[in-house]
MIFI-108801 format. One record per atom (N, C-alpha, C): x, y, z. Coordinates in Angstrom, 2 decimals, m for minus. Atoms other than C-alpha are relative to their C-alpha. Layout:
residues N
        xx        yy        zz
         X         Y         Z
...
END
This chain:
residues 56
        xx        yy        zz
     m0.32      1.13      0.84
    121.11    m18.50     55.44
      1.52     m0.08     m0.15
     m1.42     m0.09     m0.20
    124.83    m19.80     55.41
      0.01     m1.22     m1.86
     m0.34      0.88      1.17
    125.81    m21.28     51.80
      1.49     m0.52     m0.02
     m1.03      0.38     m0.43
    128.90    m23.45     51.69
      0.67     m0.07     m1.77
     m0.07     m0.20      1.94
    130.47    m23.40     48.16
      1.52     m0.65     m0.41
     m1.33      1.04      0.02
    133.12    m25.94     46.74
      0.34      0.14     m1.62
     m0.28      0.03      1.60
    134.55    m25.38     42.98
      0.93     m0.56     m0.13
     m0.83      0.46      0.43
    136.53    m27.32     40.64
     m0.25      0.23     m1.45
     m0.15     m1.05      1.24
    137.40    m26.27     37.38
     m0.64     m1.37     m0.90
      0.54      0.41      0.94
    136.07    m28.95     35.54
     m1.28      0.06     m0.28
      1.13      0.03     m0.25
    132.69    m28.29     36.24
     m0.32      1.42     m1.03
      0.06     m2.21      0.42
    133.19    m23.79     34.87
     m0.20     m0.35     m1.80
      0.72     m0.09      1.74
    131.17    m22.96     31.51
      1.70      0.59     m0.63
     m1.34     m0.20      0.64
    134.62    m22.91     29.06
      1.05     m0.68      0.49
     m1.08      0.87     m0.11
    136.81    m25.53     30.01
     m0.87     m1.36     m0.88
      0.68      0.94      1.54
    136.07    m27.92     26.88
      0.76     m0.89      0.60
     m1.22      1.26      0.11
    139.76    m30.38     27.41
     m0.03     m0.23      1.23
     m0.80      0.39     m1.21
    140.70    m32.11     30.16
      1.39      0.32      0.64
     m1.39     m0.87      0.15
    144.17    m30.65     29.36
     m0.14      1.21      1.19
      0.30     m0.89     m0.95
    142.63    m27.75     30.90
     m0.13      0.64      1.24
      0.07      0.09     m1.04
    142.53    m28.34     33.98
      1.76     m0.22      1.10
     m1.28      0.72     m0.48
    146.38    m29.40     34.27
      0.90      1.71      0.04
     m0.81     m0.75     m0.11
    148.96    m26.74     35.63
      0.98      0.22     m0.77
     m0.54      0.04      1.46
    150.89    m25.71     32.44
     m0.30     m0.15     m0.94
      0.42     m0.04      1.31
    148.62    m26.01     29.86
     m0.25      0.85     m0.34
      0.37     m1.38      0.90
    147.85    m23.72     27.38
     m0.90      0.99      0.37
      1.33     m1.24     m0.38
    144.53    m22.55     28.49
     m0.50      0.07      1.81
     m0.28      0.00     m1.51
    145.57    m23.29     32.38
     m0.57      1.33      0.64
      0.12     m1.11     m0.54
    145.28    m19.46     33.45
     m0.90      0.26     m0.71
      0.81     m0.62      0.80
    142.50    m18.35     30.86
     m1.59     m1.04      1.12
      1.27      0.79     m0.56
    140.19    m21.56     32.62
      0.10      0.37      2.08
     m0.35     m0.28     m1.15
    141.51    m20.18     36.32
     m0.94      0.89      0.20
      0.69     m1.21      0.06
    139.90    m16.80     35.44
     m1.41     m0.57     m0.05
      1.52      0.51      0.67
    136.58    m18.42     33.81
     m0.52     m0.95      1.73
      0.17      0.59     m1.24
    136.60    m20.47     37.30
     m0.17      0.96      1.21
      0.40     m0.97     m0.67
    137.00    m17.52     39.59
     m1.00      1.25      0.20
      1.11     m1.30      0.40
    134.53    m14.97     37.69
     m1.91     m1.07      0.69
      1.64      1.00     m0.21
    131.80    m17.98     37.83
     m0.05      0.09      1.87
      0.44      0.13     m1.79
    132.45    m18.55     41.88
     m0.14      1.46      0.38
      0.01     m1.13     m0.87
    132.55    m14.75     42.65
     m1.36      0.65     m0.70
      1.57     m0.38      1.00
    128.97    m14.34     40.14
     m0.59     m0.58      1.65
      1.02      0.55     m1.07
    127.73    m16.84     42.88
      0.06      0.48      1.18
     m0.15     m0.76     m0.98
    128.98    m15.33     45.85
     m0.65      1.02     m0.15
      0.34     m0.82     m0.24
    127.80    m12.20     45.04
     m1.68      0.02     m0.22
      1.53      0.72     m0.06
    124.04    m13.60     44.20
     m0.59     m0.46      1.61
     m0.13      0.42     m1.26
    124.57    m15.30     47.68
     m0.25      1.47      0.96
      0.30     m1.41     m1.22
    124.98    m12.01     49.33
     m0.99      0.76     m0.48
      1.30     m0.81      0.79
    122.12    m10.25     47.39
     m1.11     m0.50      0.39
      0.91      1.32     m0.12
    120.09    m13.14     48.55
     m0.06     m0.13      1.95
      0.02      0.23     m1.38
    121.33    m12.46     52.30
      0.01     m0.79      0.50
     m0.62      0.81     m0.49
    123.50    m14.92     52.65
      0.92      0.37      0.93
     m1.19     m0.34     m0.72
    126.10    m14.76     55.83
      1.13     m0.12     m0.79
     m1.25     m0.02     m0.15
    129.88    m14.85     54.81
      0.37     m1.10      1.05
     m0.71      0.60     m0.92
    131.27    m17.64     56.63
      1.33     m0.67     m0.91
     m1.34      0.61     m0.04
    134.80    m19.14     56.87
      0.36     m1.60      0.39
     m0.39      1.81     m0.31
    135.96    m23.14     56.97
      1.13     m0.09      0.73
END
């Protein structure tokens, strides 16, 4: 199974503002993290699940 996986931060559980999403805001790097923990939860579900690893 090959899963293809596309994130954008407005979508990640804890980004409330729209602000949030903008480079220099307050909670800019705090919603980066909350964005990267969520895609690397799914990735690693993905591979548990015996998914390939592929590259774009």
């Amino acid at each position: 199974m090959r899963v293809l996986v596309s994130v954008d931060m407005e979508g990640v559980a804890g980004v409330a503002d729209p602000s949030d999403v903008r480079p220099g805001a307050a909670h800019y790097e705090s919603c980066r993290q909350l964005m990267a923990a969520e895609c690397n939860a799914l990735m690693e579900g993905g591979v548990s699940a015996l998914a390939r690893p592929t590259s774009w």
